[in-house]
Chimera marker file (.cmm) of the C-alpha trace (Angstrom):
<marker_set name="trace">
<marker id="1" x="49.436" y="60.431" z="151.687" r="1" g="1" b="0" radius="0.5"/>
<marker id="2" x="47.795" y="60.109" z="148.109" r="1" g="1" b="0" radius="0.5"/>
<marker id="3" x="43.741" y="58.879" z="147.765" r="1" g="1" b="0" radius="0.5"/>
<marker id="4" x="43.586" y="55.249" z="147.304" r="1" g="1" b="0" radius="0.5"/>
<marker id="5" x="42.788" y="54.575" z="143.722" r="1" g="1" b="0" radius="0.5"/>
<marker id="6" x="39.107" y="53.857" z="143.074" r="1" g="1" b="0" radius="0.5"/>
<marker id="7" x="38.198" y="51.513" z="139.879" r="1" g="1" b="0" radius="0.5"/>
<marker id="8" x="34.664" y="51.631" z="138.636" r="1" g="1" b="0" radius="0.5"/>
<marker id="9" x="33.265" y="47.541" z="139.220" r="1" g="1" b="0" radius="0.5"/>
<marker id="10" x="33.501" y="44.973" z="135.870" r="1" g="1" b="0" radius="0.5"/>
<marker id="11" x="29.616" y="43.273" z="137.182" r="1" g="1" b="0" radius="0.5"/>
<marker id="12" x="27.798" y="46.654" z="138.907" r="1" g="1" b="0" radius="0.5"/>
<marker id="13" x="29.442" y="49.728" z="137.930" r="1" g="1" b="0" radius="0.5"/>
<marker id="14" x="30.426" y="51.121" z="141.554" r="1" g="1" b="0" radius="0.5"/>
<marker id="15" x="33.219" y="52.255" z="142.627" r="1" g="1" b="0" radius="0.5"/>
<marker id="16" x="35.723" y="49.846" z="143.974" r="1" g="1" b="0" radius="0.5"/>
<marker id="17" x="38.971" y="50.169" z="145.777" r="1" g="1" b="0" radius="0.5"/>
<marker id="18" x="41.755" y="49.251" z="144.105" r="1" g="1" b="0" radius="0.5"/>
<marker id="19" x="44.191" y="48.018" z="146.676" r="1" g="1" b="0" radius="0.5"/>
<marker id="20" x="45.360" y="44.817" z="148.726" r="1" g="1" b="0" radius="0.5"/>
<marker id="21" x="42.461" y="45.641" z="151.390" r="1" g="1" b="0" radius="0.5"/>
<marker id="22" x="39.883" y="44.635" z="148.846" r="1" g="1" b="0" radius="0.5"/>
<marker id="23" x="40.533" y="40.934" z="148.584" r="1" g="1" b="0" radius="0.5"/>
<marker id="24" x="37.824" y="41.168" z="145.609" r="1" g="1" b="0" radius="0.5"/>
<marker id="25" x="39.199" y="43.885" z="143.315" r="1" g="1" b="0" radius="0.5"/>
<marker id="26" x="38.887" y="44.339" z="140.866" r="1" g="1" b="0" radius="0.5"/>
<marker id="27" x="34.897" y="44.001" z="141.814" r="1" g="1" b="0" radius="0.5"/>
<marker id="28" x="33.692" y="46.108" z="144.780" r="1" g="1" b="0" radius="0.5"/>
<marker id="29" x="32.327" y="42.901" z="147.018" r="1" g="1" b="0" radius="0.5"/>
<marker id="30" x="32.161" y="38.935" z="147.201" r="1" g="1" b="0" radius="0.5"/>
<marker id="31" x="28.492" y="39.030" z="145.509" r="1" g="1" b="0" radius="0.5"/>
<marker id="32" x="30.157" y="40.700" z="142.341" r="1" g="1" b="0" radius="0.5"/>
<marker id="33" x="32.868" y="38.546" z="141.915" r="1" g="1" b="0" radius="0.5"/>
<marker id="34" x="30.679" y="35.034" z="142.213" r="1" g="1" b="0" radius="0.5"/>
<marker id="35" x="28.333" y="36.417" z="139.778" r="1" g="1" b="0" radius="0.5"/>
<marker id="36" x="31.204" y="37.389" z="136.929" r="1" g="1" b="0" radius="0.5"/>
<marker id="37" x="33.021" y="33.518" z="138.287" r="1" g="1" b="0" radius="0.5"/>
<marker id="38" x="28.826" y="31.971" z="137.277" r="1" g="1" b="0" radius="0.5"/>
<marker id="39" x="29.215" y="33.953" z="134.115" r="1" g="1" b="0" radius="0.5"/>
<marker id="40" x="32.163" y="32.337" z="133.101" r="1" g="1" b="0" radius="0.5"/>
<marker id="41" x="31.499" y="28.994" z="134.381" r="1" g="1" b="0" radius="0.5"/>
<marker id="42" x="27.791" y="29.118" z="132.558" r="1" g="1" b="0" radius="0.5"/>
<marker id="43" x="29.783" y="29.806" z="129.326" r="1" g="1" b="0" radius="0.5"/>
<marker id="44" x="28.000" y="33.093" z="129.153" r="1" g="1" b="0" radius="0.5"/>
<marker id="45" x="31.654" y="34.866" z="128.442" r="1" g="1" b="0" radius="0.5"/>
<marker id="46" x="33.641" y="33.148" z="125.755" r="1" g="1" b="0" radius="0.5"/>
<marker id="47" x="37.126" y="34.095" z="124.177" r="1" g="1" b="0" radius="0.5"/>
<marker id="48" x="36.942" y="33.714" z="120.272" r="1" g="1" b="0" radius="0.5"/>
<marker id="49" x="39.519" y="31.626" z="119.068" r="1" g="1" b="0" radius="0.5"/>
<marker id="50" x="40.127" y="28.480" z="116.550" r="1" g="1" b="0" radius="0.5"/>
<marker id="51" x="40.064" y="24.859" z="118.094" r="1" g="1" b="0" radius="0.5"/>
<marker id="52" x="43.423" y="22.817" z="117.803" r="1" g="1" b="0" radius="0.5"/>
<marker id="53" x="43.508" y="19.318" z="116.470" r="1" g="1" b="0" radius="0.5"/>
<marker id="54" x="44.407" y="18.295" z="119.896" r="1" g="1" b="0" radius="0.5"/>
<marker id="55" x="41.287" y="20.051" z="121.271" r="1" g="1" b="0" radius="0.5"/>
<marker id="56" x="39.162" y="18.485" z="118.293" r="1" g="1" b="0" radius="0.5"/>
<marker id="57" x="40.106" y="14.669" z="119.101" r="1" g="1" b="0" radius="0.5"/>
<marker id="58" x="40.065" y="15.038" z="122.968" r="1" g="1" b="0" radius="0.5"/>
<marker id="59" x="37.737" y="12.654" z="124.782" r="1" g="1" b="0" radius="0.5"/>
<marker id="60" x="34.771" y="14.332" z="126.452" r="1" g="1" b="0" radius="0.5"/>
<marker id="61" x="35.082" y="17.566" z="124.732" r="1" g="1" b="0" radius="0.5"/>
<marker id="62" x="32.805" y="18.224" z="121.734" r="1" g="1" b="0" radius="0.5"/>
<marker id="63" x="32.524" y="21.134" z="119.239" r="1" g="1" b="0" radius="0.5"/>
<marker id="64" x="29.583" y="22.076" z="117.456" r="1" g="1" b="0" radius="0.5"/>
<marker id="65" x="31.791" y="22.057" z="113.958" r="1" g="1" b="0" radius="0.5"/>
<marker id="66" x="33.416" y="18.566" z="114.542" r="1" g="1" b="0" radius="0.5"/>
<marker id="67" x="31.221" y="15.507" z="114.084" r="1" g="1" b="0" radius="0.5"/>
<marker id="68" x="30.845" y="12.845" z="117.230" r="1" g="1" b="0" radius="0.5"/>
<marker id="69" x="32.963" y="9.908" z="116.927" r="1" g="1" b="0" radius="0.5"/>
<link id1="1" id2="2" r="1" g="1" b="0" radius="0.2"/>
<link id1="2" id2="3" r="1" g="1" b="0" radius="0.2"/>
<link id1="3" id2="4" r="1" g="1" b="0" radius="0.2"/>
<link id1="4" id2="5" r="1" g="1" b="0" radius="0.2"/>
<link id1="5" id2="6" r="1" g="1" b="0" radius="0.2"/>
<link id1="6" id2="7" r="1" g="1" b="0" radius="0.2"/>
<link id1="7" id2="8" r="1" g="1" b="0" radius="0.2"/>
<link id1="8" id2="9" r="1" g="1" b="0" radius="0.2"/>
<link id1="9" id2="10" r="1" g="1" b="0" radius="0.2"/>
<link id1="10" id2="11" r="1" g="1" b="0" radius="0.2"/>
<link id1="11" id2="12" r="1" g="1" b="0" radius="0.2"/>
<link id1="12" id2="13" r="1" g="1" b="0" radius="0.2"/>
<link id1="13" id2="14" r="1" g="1" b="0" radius="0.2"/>
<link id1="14" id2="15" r="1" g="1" b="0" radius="0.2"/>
<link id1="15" id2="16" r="1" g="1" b="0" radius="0.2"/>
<link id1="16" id2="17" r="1" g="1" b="0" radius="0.2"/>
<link id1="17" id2="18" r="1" g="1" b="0" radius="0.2"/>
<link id1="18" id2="19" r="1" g="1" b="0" radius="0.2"/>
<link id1="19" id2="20" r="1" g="1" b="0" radius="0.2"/>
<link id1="20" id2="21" r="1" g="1" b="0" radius="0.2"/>
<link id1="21" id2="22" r="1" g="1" b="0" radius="0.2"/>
<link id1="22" id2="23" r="1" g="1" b="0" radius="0.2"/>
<link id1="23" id2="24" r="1" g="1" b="0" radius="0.2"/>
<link id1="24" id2="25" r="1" g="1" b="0" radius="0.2"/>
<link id1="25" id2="26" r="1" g="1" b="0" radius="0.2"/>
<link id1="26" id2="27" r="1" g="1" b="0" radius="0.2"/>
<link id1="27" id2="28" r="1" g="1" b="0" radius="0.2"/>
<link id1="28" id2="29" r="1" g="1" b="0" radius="0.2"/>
<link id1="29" id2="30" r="1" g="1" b="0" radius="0.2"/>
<link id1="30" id2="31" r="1" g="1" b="0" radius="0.2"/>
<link id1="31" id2="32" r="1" g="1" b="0" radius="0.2"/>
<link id1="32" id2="33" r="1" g="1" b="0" radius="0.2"/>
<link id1="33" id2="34" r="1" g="1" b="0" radius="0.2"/>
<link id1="34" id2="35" r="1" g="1" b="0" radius="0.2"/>
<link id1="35" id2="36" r="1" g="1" b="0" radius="0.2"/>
<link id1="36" id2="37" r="1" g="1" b="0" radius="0.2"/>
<link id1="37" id2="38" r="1" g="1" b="0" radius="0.2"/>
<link id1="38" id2="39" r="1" g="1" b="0" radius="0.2"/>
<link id1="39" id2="40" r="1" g="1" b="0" radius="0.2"/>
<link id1="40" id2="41" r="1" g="1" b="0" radius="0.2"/>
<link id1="41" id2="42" r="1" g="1" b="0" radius="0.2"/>
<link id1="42" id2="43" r="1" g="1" b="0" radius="0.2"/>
<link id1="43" id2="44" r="1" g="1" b="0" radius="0.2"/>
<link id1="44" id2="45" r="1" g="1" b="0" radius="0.2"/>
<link id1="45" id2="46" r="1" g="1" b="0" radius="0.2"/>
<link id1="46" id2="47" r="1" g="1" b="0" radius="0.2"/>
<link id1="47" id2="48" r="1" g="1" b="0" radius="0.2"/>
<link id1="48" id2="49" r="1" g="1" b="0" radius="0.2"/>
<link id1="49" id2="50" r="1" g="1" b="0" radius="0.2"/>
<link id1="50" id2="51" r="1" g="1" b="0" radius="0.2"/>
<link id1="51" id2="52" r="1" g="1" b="0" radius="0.2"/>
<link id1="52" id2="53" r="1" g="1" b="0" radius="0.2"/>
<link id1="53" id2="54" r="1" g="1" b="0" radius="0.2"/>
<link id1="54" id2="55" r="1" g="1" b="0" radius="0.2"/>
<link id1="55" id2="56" r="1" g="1" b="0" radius="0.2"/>
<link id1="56" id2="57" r="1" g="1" b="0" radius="0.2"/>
<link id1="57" id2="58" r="1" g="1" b="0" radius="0.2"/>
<link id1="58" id2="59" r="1" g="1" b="0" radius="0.2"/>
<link id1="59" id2="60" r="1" g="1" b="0" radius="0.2"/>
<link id1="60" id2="61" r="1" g="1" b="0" radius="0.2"/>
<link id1="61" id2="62" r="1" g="1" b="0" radius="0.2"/>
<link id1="62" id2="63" r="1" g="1" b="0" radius="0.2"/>
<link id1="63" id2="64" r="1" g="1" b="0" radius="0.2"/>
<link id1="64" id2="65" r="1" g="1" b="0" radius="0.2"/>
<link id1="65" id2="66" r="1" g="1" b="0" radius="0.2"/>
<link id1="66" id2="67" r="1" g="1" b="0" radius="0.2"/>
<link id1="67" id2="68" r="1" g="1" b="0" radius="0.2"/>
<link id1="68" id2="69" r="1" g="1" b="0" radius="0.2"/>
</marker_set>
């Protein structure tokens, strides 16, 4: 039988089990996880990219480049 694989945690740094007994992997706990989901949700991670026209003109979403209508 091999070692299950261990993955070092995205949000602490420990080691985390890689396998379908850690309903949280990649992370090594719930606590982990919820912080990197805040992260996200706070806008503190972002993923560069250009906004569409469609994004531009859609109601309720504004973007510091494109003036308020």
């Amino acid at each position: 039988m091999s070692k299950p694989r261990q993955v070092r945690c995205p949000q602490c740094g420990k080691d985390a089990l890689w396998a379908p007994e850690n309903p949280w992997r990649p992370f090594c706990s719930e606590r982990c996880k919820q912080i990197d989901l805040g992260a996200w949700a706070s806008e503190s991670y972002r993923v560069a990219g250009q906004v569409s026209d469609d994004e531009a003109g859609a109601p309720g979403l504004e973007f510091p480049d494109t003036p308020t209508r």
